[in-house]
N, C-alpha and C positions, 0 to 999 in steps of 0.2 A: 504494500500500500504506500501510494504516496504522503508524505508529510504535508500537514500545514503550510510550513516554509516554502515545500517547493512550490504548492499549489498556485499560493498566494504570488511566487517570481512568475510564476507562467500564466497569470491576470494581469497581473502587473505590464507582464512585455505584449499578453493580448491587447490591451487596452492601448498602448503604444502604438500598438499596429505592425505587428510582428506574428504573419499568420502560423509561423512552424509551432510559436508558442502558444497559438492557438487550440492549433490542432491537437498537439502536445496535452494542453489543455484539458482538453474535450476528452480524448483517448481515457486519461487517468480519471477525469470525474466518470465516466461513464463505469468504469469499474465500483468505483465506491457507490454509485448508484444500484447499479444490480445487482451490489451486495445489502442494501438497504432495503429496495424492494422486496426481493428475495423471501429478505426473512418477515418481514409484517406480511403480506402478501399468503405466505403460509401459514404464519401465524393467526390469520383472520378467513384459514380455509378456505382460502382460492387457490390457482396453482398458479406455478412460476411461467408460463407458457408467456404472462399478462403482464412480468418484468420488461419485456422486451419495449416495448408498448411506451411504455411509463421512463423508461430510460431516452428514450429517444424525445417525447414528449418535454422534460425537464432538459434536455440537453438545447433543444429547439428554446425554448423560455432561458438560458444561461447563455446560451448565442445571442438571443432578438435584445435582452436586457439587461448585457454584461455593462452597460455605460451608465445604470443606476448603480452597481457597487462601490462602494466606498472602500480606496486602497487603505482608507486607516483602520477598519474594521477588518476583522478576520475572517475569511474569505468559507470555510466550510459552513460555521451558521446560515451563511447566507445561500448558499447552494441547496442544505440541507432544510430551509425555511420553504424554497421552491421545493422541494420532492414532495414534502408533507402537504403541502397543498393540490402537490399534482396528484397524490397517492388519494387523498378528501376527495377532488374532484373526479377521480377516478370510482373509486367505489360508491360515491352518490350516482357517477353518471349508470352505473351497475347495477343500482339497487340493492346492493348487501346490506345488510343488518347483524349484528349481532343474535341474533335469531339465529340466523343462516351459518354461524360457529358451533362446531364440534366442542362438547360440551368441555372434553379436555384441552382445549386451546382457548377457552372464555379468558380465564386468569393473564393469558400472554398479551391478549386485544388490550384487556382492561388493563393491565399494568402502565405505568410510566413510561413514554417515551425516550429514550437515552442519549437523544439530542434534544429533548426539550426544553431544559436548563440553558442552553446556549444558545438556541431561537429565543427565549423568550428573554435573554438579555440583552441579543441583536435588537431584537423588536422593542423593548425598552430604550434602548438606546436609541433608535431612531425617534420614537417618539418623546424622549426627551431633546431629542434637537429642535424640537419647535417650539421648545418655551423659550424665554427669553434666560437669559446667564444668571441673576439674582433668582430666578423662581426655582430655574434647575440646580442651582448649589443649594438653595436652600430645601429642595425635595431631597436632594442625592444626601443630606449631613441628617436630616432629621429620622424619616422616612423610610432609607437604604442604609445607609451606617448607625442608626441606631441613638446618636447625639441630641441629649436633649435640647430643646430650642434656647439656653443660655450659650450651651458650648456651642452651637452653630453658630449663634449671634456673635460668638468672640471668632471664632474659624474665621466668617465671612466677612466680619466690619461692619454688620449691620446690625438695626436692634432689634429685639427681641422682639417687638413687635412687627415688624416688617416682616420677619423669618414669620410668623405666625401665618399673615397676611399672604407672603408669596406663598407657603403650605398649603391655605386651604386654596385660595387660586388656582395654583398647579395642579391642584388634585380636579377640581373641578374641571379646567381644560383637558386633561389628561382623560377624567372621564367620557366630557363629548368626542376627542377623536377617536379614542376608542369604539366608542357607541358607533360613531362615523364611517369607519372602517369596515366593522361590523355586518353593518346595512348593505355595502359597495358588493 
């Protein structure tokens, strides 16, 4: 398997416009994909026939929308945020249910996803890019790090009131785009 690292140089020099590292690219995530598929895929009692499919499908979406990645973030959540929605959009377009699970493979559906932790700190992260710098420091110290709102207040330079004010704010925006998103 390839590393993070490299994945992340051969984005890097795709986005440059350097088609070998493109391709290079594509070759190596298409692995890790079919190894992703694979296992939920059986896991959720379909067969592997339906990887093929879903591999190509995400590699097509990592092609058309490589110039929304961000080289400062780390490059597999973001690949892996796309499968997960191709794999969603996959088995809605299918019609499975949980119903349709082998009763000894229910526990593996229903467990945690093991890229989940790392999408949904991508997706935090993006969605903290849209508040403004005071509301997002003052979410990330209170909120994320656990800092009560004095020791933010001293962190940040603001007062204690303000950190309060940018808190509930942020939460509040954070709530509509979410909700916003949601919808889409």
């Amino acid at each position: 398997m390839t590393k993070e690292s490299d994945l992340k140089a051969l984005m890097t020099a795709s986005l440059e416009g350097d088609s070998n590292a493109h391709r290079s690219l594509l070759t190596a995530l298409s692995g890790h994909l079919r190894s992703y598929y694979k296992s939920r895929l059986l896991r959720s009692g379909r067969t592997v026939e339906e990887t093929e499919d879903l591999v190509q499908e995400a590699l097509i979406v990592i092609h058309t929308q490589r110039h929304t990645y961000d080289p400062e973030q780390p490059l597999t959540p973001w690949v892996y945020a796309i499968a997960r929605y191709k794999l969603i959009d996959h088995l809605r377009r299918t019609r499975t249910t949980t119903a349709d699970v082998p009763l000894e493979n229910a526990d593996d559906i229903l467990a945690s996803d093991d890229n989940a932790a790392a999408e949904s700190q991508f997706d935090l992260a993006k969605l903290f890019e849209r508040l403004p710098e005071r509301m997002r420091l003052s979410l990330q110290y209170v909120k994320l790090e656990g800092l009560s709102v004095a020791e933010a207040a001293d962190r940040s330079g603001m007062s204690q009131s303000a950190v309060k004010v940018n808190v509930h704010r942020g939460l509040k925006i954070l709530t509509a785009l979410i909700a916003r998103e949601t919808k889409a």
